[in-house]
C-alpha positions in Angstrom: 85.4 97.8 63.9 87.2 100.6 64.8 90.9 101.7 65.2 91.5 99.8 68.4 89.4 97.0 67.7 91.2 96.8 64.6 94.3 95.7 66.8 92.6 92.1 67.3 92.6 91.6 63.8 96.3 93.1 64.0 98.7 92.0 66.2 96.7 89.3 67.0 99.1 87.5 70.0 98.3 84.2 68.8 101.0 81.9 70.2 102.9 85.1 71.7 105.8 84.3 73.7 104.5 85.1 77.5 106.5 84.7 80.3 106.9 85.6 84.1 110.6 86.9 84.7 112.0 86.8 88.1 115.5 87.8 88.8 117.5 89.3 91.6 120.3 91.7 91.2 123.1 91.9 89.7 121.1 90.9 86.8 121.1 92.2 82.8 119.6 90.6 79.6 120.6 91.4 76.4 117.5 91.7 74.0 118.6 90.9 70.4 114.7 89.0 69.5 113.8 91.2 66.7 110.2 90.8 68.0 108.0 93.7 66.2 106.5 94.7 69.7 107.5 93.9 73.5 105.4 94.4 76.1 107.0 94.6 79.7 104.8 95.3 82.6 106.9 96.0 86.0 105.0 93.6 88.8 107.9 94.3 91.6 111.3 95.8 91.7 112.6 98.0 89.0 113.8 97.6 85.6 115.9 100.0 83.3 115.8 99.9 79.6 118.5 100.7 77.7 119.0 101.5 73.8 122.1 101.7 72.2 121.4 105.1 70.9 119.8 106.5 73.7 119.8 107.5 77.6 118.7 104.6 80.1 115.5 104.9 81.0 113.9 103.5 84.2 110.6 101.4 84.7 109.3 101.9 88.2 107.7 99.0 90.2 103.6 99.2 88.4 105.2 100.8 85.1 104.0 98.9 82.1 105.8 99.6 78.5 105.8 98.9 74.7 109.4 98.3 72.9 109.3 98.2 69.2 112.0 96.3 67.5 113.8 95.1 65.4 115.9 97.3 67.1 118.4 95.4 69.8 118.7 96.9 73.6 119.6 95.7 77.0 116.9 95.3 80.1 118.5 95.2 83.5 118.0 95.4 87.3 120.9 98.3 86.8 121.9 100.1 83.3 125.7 99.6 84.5 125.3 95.7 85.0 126.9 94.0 81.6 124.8 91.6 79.9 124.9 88.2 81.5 122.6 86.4 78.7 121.3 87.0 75.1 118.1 86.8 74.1 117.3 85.6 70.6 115.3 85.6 67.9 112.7 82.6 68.8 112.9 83.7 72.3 115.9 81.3 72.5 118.1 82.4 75.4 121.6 81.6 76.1 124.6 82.9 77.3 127.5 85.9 76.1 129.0 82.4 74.5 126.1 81.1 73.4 125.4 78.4 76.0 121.5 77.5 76.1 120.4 78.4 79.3 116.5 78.1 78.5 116.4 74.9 80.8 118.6 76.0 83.5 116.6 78.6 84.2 113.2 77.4 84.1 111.4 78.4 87.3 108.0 76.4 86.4 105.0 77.2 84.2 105.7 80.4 82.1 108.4 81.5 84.7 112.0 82.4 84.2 115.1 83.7 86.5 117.8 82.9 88.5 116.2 82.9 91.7 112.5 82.4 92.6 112.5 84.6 95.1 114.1 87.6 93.3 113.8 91.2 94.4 112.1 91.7 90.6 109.3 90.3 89.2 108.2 91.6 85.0 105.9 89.8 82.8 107.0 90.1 79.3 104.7 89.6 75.9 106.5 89.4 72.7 104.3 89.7 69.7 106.3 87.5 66.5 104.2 89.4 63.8 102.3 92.4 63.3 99.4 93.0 60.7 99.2 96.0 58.2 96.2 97.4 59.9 98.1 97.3 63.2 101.2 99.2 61.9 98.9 101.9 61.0 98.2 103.1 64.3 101.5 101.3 66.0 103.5 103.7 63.4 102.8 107.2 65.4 104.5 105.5 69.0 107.9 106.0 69.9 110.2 103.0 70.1 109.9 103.1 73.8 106.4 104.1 75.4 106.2 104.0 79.4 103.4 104.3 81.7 103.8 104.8 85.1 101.4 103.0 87.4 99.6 106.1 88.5 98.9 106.9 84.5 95.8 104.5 84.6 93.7 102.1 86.5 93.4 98.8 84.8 92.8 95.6 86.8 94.7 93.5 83.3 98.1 92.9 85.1 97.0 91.3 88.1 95.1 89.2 86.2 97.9 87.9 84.2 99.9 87.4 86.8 97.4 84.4 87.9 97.0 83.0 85.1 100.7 82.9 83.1 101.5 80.2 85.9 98.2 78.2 85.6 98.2 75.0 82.6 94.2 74.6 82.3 92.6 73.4 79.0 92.4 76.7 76.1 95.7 78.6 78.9 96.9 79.8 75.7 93.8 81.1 74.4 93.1 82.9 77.5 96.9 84.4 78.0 96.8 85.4 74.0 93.4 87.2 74.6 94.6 89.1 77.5 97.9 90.4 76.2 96.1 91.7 72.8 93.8 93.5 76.0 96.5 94.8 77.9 98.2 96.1 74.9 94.8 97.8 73.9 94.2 99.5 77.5 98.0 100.7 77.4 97.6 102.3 73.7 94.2 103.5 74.8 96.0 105.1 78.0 98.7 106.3 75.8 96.5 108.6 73.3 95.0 110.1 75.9 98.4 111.9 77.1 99.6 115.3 75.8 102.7 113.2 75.0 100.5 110.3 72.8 100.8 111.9 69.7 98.1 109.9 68.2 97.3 110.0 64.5 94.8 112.1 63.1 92.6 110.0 62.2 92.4 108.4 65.6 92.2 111.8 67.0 89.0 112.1 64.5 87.2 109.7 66.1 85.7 112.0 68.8 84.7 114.3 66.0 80.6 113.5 65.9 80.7 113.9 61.9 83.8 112.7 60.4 84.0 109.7 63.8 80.9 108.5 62.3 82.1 108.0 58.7 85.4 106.5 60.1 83.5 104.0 62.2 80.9 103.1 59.1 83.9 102.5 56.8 85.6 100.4 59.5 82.5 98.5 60.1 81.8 97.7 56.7 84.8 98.1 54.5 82.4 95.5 51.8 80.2 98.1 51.0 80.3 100.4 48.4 80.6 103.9 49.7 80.7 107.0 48.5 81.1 110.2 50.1 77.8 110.9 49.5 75.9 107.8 51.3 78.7 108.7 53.8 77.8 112.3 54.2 74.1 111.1 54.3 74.7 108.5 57.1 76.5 111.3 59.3 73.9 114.0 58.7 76.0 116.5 56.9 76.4 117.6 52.9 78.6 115.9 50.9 80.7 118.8 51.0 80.5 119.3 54.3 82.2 116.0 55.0 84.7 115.8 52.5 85.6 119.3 54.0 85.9 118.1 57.6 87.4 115.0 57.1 89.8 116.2 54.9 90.8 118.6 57.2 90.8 116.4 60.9 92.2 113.3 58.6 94.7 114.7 56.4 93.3 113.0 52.9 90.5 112.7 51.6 87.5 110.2 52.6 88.0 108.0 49.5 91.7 107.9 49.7 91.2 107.0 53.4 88.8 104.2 52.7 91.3 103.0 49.9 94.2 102.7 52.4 92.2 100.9 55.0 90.9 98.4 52.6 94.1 97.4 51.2 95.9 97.0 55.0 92.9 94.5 55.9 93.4 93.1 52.2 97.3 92.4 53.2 96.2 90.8 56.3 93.7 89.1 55.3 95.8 87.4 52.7 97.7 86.0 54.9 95.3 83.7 55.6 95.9 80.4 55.0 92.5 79.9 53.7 92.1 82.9 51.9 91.6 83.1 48.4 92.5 86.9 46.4 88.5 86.6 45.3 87.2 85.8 48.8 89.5 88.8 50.2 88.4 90.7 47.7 84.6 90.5 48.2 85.4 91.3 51.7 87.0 94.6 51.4 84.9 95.6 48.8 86.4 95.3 45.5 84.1 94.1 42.5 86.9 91.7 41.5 90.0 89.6 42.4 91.0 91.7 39.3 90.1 94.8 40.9 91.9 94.3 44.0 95.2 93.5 42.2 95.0 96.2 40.2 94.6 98.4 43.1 97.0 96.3 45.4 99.8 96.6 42.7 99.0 100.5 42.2 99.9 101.1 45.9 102.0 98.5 47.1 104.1 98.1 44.1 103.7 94.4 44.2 100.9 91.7 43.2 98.6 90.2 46.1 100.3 87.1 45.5 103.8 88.3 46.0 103.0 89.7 48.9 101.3 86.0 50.3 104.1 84.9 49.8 106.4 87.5 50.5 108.5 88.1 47.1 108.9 91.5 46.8 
């Protein structure tokens, strides 16, 4: 697994709220979810985003973004156009007064608007939760990351658009798999820009030395590494590597392999099924013991609490 893949196991848009927006102008919606990540991918007409703190900034028709919440902000055919409907946490949508208007507006499978044959067309993908390995790579974007059509060639949004409006057996599955995609192919775009800013130790994964260690560790977090079965692995000294990964990743390799453990630990916990024991054998601690030990040394609160989320 490596840092993108990683995002399956992250994110993970299982039950995501998906829609197909369709609107004509005059037309502004006030976005007050909380959802950890929007995706908004422009299919026709234009779309502004607008932040409380921060200048307007446009979407042009093929433009595909990622909003991070919690943080509230307005989307609109026109930045001047006052909201004319809330969106909530839950996705539940009503009006300045707090009307429902969820039904009212229902255009048909997965599509929404005031008119079906609006000037603007936008499919939007809310995540509801993100995972501790995601927010490890989902921590170096900007709150609002755009990509105009001509930044990349990927075939994921026409695709959606057929099948958000289609109700065939395992839809869900299908729609779930292709947002976690299309969110992959936009980070993936992203990165590769001057502007992406990616961390270093997604940046270290061209390196041919330290990229190896990173994928090994990823691959097999279980296993009991060292820097020297590492350094062997990779072809290079055990100084050698804890040189060069130290310097392309910022900390050390153990340090690094601790941190990624204990993400995919806090995840994995999550699990309905999961045990601390069976979590532990999977990221490589000796013990249920040993991974509380370690879990409360970093996190500065038991495995349990955090299952359940008492901090």
């Amino acid at each position: 697994m490596d840092a993108l893949a990683g995002l399956l196991d992250g994110p993970r848009a299982r039950g995501a709220f998906l829609l197909r927006a369709v609107m004509s102008p005059p037309w502004s919606l006030r976005i007050l979810d909380r959802s950890p990540l929007t995706l908004i991918a422009v299919v026709r007409g234009e779309v502004w985003v607008v932040h409380d703190d921060a200048e307007p900034v446009r979407l042009p028709p093929g433009a595909i973004a990622i909003v991070l919440g919690p943080d509230p902000y307005t989307v609109a055919g026109d930045p001047a156009t006052p909201p004319q409907a809330v969106i909530h946490p839950g996705q539940r949508c009503a009006t300045l007064d707090g009307e429902p208007l969820g039904e009212a507006m229902s255009l048909g499978v997965r599509t929404w608007g005031a008119d079906p044959d609006g000037s603007m067309t936008m499919l939007v993908g809310a995540y509801q939760t993100l995972g501790e390995i995601s927010r490890r790579l989902l921590g170096a974007l900007p709150r609002l990351l755009v990509l105009p059509e001509d930044a990349w060639d990927c075939p994921l949004v026409p695709l959606l658009c057929d099948e958000i409006v289609k109700e065939e057996p395992g839809q869900e599955a299908v729609l779930d798999r292709l947002l976690d995609l299309l969110l992959i192919a936009v980070l993936r775009a992203w990165f590769a820009r001057p502007e992406g800013d990616a961390p270093a130790w997604y940046r270290a994964y061209a390196d041919p030395v330290v990229g190896r260690a990173l994928r090994l560790m990823h691959g097999d977090p279980a296993r009991q590494w060292t820097v020297a079965n590492l350094a062997s692995a990779a072809g290079v000294s055990r100084a050698a590597l804890a040189r060069r990964f130290t310097a392309l990743v910022g900390e050390p390799p153990m340090a690094y392999l601790t941190g990624w453990r204990l993400a995919l630990a806090a995840d994995l916990l999550r699990e309905p099924d999961a045990t601390i024991a069976s979590v532990a054998r999977q990221v490589g601690y000796g013990s249920p013991f040993a991974l509380s030990a370690a879990f409360k040394r970093e996190r500065g609160i038991s495995p349990q609490q955090h299952r359940t989320g008492v901090a």
